[in-house]
PDB file of N, CA, C and O in Angstrom, chain B, residues numbered from 101:
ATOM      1  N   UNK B 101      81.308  68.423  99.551  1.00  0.00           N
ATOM      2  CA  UNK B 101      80.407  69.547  99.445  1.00  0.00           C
ATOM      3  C   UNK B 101      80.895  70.441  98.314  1.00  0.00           C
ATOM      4  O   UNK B 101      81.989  70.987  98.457  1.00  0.00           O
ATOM      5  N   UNK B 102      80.075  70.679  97.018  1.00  0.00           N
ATOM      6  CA  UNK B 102      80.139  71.687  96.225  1.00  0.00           C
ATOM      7  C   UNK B 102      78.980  72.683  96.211  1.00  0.00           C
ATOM      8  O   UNK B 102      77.770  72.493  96.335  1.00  0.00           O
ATOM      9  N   UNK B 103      79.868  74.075  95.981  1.00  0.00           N
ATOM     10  CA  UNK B 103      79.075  75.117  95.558  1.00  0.00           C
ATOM     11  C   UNK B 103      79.647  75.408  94.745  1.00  0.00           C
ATOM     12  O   UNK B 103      80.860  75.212  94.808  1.00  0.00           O
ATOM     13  N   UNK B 104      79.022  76.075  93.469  1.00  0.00           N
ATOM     14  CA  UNK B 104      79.148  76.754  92.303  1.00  0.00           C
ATOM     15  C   UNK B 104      79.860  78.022  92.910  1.00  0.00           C
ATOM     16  O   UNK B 104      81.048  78.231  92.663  1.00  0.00           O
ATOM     17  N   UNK B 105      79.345  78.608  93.465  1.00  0.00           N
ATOM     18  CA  UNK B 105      80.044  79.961  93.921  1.00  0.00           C
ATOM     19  C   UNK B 105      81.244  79.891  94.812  1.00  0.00           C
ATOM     20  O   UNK B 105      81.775  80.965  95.096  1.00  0.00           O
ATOM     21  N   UNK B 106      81.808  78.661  95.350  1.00  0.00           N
ATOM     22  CA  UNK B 106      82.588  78.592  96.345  1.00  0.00           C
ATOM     23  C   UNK B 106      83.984  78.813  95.445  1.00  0.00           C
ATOM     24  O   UNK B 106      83.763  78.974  94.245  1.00  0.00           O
ATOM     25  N   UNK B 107      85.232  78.840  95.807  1.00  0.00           N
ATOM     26  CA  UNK B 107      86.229  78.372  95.301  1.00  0.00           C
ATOM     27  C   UNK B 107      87.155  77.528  95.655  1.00  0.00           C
ATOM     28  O   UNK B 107      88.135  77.152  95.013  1.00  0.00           O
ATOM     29  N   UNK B 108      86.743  77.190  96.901  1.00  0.00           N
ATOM     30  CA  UNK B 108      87.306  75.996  98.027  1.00  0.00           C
ATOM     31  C   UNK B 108      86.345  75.062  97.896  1.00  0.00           C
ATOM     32  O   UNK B 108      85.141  75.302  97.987  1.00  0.00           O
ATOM     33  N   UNK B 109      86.884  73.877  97.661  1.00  0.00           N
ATOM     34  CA  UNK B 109      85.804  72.646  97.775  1.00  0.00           C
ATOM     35  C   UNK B 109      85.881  71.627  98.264  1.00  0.00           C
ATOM     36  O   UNK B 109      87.084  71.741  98.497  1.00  0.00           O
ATOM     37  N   UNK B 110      85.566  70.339  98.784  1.00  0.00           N
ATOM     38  CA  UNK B 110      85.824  69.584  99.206  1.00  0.00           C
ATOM     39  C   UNK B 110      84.710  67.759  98.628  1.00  0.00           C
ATOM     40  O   UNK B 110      83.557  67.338  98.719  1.00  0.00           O
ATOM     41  N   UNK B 111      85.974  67.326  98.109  1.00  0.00           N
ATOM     42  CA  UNK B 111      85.029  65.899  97.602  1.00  0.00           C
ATOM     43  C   UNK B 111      85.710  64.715  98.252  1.00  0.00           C
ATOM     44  O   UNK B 111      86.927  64.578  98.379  1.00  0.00           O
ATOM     45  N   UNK B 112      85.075  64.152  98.517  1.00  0.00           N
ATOM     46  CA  UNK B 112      85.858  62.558  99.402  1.00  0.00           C
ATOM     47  C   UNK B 112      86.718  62.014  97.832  1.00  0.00           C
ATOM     48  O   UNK B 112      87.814  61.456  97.882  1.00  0.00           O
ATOM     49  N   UNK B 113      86.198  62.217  96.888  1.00  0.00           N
ATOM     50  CA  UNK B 113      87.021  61.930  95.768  1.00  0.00           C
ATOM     51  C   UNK B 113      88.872  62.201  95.636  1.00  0.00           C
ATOM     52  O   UNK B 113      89.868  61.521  95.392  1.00  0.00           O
ATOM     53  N   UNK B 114      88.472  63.904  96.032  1.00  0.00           N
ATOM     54  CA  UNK B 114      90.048  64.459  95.446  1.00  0.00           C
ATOM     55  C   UNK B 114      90.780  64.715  97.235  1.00  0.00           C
ATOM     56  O   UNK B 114      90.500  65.321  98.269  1.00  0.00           O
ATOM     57  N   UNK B 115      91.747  63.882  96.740  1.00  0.00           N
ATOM     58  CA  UNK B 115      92.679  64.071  98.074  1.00  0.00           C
ATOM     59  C   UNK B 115      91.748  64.029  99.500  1.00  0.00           C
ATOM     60  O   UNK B 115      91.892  64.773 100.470  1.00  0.00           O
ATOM     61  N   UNK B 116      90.986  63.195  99.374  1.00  0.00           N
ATOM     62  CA  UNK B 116      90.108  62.559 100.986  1.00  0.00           C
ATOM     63  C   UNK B 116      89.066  63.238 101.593  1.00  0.00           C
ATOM     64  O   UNK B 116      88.682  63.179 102.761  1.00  0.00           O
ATOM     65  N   UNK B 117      88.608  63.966 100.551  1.00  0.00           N
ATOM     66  CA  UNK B 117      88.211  65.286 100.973  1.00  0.00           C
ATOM     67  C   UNK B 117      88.623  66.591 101.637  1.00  0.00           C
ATOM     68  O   UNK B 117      87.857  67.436 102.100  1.00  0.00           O
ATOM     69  N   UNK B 118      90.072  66.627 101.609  1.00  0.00           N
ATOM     70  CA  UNK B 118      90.633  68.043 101.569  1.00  0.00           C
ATOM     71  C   UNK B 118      90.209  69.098 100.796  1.00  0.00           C
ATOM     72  O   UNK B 118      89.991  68.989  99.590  1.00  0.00           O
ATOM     73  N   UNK B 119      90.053  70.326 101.556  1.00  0.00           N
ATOM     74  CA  UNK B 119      89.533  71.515 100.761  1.00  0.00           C
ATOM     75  C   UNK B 119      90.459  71.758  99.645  1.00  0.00           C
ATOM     76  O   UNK B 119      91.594  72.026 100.040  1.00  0.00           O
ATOM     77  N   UNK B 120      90.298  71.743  98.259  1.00  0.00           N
ATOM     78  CA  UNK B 120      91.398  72.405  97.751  1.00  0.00           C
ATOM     79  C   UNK B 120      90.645  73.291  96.926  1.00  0.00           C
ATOM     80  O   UNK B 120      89.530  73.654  97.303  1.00  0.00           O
ATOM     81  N   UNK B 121      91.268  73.797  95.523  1.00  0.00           N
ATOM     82  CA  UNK B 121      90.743  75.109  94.786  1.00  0.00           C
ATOM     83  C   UNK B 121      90.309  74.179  93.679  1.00  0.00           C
ATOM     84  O   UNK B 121      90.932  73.308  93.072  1.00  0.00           O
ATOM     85  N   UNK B 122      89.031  74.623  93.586  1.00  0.00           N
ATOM     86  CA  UNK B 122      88.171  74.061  92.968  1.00  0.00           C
ATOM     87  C   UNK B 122      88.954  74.056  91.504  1.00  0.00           C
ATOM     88  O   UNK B 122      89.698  74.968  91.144  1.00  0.00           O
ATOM     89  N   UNK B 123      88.609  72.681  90.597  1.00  0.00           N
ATOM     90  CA  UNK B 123      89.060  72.463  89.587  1.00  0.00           C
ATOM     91  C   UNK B 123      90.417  72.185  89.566  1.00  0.00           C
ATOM     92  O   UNK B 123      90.945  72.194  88.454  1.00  0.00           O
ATOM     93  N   UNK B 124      91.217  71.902  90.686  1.00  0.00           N
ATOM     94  CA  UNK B 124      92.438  71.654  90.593  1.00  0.00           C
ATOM     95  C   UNK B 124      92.852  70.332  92.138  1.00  0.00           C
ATOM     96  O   UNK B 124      91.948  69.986  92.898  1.00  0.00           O
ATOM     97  N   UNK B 125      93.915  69.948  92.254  1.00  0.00           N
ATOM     98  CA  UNK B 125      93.997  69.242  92.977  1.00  0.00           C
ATOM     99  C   UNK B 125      94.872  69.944  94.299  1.00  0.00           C
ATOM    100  O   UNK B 125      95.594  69.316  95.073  1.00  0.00           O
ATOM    101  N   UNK B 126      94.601  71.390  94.327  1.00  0.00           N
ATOM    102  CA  UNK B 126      96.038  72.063  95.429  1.00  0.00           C
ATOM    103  C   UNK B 126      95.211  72.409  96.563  1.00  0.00           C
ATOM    104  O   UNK B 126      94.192  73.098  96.503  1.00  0.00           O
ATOM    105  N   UNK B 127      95.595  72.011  97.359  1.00  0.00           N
ATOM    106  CA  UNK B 127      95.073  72.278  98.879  1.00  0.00           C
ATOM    107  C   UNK B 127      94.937  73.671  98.941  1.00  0.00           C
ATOM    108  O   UNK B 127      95.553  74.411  98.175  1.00  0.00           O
ATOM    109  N   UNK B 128      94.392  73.958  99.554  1.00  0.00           N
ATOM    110  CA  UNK B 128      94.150  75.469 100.055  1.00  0.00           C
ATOM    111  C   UNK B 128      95.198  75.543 101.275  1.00  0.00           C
ATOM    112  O   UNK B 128      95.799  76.552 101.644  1.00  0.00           O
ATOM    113  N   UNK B 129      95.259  74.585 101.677  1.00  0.00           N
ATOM    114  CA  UNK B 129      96.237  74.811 102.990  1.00  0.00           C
ATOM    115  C   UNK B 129      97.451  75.090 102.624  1.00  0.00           C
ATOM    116  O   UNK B 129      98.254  75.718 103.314  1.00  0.00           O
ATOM    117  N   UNK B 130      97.660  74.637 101.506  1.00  0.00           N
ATOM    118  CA  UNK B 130      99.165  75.149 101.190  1.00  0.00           C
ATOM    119  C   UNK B 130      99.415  76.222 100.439  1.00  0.00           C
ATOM    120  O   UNK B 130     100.462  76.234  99.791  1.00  0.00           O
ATOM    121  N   UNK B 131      98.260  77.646 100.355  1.00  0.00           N
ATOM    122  CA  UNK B 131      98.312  78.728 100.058  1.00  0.00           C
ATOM    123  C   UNK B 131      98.625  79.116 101.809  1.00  0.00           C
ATOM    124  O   UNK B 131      99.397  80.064 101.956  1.00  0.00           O
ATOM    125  N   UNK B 132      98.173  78.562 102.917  1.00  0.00           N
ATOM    126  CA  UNK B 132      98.373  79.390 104.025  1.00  0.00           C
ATOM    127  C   UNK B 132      99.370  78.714 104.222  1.00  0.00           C
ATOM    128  O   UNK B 132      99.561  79.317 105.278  1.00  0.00           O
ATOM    129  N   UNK B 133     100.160  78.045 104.192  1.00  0.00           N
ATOM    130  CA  UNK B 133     101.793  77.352 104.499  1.00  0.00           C
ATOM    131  C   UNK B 133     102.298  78.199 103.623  1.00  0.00           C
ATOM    132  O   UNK B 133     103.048  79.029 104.137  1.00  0.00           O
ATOM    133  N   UNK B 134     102.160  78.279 102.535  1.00  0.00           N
ATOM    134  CA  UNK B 134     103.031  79.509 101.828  1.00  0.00           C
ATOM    135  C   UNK B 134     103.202  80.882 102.455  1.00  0.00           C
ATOM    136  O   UNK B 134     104.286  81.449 102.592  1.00  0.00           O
ATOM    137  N   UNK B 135     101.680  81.491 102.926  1.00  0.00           N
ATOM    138  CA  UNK B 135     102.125  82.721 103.185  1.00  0.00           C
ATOM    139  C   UNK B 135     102.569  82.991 104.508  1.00  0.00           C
ATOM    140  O   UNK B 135     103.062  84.064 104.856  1.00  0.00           O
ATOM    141  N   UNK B 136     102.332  81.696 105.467  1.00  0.00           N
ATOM    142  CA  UNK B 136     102.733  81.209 106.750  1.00  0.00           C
ATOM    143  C   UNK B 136     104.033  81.581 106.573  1.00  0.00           C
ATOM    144  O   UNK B 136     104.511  82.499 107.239  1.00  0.00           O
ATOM    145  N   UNK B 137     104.899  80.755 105.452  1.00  0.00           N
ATOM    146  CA  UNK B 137     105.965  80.407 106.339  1.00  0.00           C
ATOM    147  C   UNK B 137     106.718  81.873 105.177  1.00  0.00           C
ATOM    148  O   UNK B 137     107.917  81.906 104.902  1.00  0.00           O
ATOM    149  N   UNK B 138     105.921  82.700 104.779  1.00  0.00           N
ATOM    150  CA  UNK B 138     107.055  84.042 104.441  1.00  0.00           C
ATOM    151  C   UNK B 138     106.787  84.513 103.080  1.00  0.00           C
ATOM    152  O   UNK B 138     107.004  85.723 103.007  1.00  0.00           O
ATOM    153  N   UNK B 139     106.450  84.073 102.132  1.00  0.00           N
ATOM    154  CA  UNK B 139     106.289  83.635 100.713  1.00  0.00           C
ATOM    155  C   UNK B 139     105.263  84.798 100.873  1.00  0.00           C
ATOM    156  O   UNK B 139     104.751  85.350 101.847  1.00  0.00           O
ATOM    157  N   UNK B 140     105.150  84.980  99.223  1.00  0.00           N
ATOM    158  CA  UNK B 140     104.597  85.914  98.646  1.00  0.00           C
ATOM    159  C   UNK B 140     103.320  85.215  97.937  1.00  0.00           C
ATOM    160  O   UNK B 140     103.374  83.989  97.833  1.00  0.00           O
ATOM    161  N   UNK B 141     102.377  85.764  97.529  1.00  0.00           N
ATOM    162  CA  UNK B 141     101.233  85.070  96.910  1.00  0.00           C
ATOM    163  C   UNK B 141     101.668  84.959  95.518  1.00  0.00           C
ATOM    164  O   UNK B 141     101.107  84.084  94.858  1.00  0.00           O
ATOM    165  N   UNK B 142     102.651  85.750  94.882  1.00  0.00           N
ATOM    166  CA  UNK B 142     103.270  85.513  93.286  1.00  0.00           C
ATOM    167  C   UNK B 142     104.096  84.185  93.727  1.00  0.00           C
ATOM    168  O   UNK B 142     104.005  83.182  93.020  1.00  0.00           O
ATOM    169  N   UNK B 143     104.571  84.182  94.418  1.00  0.00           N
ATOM    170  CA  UNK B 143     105.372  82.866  94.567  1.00  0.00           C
ATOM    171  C   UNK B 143     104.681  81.745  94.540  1.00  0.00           C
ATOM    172  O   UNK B 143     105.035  80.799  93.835  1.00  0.00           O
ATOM    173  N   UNK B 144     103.232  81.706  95.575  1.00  0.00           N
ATOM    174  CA  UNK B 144     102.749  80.501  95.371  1.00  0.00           C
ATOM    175  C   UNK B 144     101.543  80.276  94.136  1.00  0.00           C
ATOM    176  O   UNK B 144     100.842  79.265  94.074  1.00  0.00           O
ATOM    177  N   UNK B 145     101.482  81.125  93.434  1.00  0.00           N
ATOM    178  CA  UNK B 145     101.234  81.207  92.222  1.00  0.00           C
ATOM    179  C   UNK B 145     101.848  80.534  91.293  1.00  0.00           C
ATOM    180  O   UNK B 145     101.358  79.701  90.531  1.00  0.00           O
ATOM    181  N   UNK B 146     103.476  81.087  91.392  1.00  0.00           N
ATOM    182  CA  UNK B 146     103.844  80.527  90.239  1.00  0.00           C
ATOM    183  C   UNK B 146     104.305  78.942  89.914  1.00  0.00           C
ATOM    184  O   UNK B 146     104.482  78.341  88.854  1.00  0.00           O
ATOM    185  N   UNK B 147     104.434  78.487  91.558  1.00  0.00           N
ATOM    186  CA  UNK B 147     104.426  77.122  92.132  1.00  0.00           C
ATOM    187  C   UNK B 147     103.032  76.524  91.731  1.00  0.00           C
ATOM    188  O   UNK B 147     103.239  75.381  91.324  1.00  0.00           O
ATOM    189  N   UNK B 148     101.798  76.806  91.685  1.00  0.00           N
ATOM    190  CA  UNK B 148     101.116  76.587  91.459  1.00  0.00           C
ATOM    191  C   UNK B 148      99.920  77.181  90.426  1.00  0.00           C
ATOM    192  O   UNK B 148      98.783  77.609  90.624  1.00  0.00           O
ATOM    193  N   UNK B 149     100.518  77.043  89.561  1.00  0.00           N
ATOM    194  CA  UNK B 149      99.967  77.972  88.195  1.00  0.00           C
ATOM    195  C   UNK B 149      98.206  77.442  87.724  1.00  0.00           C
ATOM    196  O   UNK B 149      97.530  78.152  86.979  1.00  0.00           O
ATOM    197  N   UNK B 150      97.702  76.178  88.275  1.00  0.00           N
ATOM    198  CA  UNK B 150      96.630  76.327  87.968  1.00  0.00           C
ATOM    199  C   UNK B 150      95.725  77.076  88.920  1.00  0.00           C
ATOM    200  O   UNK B 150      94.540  77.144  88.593  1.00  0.00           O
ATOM    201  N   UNK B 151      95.983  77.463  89.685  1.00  0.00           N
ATOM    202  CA  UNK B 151      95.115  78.150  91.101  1.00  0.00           C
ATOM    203  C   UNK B 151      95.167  79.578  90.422  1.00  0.00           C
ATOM    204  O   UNK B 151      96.316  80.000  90.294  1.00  0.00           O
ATOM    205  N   UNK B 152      94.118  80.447  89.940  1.00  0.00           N
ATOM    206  CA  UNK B 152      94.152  81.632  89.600  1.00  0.00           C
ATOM    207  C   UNK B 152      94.351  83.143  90.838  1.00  0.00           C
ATOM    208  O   UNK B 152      93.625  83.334  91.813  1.00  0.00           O
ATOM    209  N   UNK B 153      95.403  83.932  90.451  1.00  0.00           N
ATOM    210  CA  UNK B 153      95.014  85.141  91.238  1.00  0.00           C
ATOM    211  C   UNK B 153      94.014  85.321  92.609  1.00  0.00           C
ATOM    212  O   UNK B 153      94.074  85.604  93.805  1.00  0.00           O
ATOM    213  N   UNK B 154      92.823  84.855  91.286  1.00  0.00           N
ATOM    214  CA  UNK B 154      91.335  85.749  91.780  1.00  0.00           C
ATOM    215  C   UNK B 154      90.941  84.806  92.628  1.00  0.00           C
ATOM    216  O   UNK B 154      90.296  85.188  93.604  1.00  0.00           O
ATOM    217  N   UNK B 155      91.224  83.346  92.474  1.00  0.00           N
ATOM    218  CA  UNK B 155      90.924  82.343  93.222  1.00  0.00           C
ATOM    219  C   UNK B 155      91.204  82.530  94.663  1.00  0.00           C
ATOM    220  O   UNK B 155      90.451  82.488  95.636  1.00  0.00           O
ATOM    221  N   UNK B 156      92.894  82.817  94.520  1.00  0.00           N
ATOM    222  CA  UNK B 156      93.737  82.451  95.737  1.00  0.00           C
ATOM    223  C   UNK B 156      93.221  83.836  96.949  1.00  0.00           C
ATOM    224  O   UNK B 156      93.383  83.690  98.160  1.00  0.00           O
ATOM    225  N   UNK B 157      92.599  85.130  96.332  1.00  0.00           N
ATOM    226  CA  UNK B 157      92.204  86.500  96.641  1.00  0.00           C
ATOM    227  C   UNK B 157      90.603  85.961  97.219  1.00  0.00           C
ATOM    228  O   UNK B 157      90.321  86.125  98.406  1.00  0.00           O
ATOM    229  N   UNK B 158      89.754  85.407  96.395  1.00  0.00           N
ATOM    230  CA  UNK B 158      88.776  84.815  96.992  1.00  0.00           C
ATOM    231  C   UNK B 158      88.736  84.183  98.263  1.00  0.00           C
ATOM    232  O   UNK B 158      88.333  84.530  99.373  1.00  0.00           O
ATOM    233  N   UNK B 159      89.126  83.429  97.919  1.00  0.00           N
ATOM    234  CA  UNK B 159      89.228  81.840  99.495  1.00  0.00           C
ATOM    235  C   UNK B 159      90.095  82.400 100.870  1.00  0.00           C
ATOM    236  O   UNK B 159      89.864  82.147 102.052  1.00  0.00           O
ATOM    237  N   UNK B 160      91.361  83.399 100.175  1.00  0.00           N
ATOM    238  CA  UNK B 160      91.705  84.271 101.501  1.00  0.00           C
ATOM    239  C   UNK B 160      90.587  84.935 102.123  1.00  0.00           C
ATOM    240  O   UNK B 160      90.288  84.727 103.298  1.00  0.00           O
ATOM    241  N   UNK B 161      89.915  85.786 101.313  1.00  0.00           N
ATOM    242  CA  UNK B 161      89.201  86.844 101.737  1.00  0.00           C
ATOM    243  C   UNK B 161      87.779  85.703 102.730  1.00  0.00           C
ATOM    244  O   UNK B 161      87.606  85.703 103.949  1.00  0.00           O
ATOM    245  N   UNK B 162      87.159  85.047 101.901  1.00  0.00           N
ATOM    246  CA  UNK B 162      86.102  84.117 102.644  1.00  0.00           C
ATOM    247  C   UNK B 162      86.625  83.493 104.294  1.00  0.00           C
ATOM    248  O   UNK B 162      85.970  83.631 105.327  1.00  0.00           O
ATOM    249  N   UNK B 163      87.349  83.116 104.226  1.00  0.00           N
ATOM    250  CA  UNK B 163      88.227  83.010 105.279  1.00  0.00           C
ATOM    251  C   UNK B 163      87.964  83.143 106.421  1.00  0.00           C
ATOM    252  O   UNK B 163      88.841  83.022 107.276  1.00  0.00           O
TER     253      UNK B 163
END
C-alpha cells in the first residue's frame, strides 16, 4: 500500500512488506526500538541518516 502523503509504507517488494520510511529500506519499527529501548531520536537519526527529521516527527505523530 502506497500513499503519496504517507511516510510509512508498505510493499511486498521491500523487506516483505514491512512498514518502513518511504524511499528507504528502514523499518519504522526500529525508530520505536530505538526510542523503546532509551535512545534519542538524534541518535537514531544519525544511525540512520537516510530517514529525515521530518519523516521520523511525521510517522511518530500519525501513530
Amino acid at each position: 500500500m502506497i500513499h503519496e502523503d504517507c511516510v510509512i509504507v508498505r510493499d511486498p517488494e521491500i523487506l516483505g512488506g514491512m512498514p518502513v520510511f518511504r524511499g528507504t529500506r528502514v523499518p519504522f519499527k526500529n525508530l520505536l526500538d530505538y526510542l523503546e529501548g532509551g535512545h534519542t531520536l538524534d541518535e537514531f537519526l544519525e544511525e540512520f541518516p537516510s530517514v529525515t527529521r521530518e519523516a521520523a516527527i511525521a510517522a511518530l505523530e500519525s501513530r
